[in-house]
VOGU-3710 file (C-alpha; in Angstrom, 3 decimals, decimal comma):
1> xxxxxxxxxx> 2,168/10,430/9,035  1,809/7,559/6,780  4,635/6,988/4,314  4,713/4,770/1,237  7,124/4,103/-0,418  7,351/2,310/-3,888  10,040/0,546/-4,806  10,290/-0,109/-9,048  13,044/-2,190/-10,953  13,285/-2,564/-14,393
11> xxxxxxxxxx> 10,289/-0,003/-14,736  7,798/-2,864/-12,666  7,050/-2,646/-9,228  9,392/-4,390/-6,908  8,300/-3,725/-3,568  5,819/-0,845/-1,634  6,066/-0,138/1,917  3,768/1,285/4,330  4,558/2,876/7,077  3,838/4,893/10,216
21> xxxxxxxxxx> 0,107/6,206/11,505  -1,900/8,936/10,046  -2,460/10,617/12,913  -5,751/12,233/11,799  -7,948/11,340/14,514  -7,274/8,858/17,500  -6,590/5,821/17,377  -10,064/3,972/16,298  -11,512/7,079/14,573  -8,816/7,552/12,106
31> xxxxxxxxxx> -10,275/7,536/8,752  -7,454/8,214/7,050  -5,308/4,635/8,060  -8,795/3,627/7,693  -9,033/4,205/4,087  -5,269/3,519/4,054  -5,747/-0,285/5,807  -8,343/-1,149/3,365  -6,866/-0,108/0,019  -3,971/-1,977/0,594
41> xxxxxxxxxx> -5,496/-5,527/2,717  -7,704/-5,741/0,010  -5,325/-5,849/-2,767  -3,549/-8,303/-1,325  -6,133/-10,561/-0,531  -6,728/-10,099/-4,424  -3,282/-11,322/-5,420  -2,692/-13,735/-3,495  -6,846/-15,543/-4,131  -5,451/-15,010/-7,855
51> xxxxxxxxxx> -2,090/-16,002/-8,201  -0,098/-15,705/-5,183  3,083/-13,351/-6,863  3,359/-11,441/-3,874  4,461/-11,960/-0,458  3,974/-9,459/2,326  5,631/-8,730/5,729  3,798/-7,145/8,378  6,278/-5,135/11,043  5,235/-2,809/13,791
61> xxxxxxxxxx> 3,936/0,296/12,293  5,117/-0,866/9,067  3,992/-3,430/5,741  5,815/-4,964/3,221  4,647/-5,969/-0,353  7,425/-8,209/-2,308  6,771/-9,072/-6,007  7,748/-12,381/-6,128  6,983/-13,254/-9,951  6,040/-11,156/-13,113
71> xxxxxxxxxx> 2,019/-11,218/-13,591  0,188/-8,406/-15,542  -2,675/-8,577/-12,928  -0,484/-8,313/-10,021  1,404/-5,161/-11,818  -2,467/-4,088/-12,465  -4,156/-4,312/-9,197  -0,876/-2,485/-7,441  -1,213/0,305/-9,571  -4,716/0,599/-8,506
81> xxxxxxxxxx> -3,446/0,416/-5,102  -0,835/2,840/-6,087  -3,335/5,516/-7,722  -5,533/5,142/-4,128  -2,661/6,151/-1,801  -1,921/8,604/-3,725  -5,756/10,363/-3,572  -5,510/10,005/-0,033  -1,991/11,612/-0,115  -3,610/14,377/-2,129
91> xxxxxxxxx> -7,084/14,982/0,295  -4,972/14,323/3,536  -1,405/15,551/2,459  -0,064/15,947/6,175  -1,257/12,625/7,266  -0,315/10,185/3,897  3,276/10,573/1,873  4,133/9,068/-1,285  8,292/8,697/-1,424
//
């Protein structure tokens, strides 16, 4: 199962993690981290071509987004990231988790 987990302070996002494998279909054919992969590489190539207020940390089985600096656009395209895991979470509830 994939598990995300969103970190806020001060009612902002501080920090999501992703982690684990969906386990929907094997490994190549999974849609699901598919969809998952995608959502979430292509926001941060967005924030970081606009402003760079992120950093991330890539782990086995497991990736780290760290707010770095306040910027409505960052805040904006991670909710959008935010309400897309949690879709998937909703169509595939045993393979995506939202903590």
């Amino acid at each position: 199962m994939i598990k995300v987990e969103i970190i806020n302070k001060e009612d902002k996002i501080n920090k999501i993690i992703i982690s684990g494998h969906a386990l929907y279909d094997k490994y190549g054919k999974d849609i699901v981290c598919a969809a998952v992969s995608t959502a979430t590489i292509t926001t941060i190539n967005n924030i970081l071509s606009l402003n760079k207020s992120i950093e991330y940390l890539e782990e086995k089985d497991k990736l780290t987004i760290i707010v770095i600096k306040d910027n409505e656009d960052t805040y904006k395209l991670l909710n959008n990231l935010i309400i897309m895991l949690k879709d998937l979470a909703e169509t595939y509830p045993q393979n995506v988790q939202i903590i």
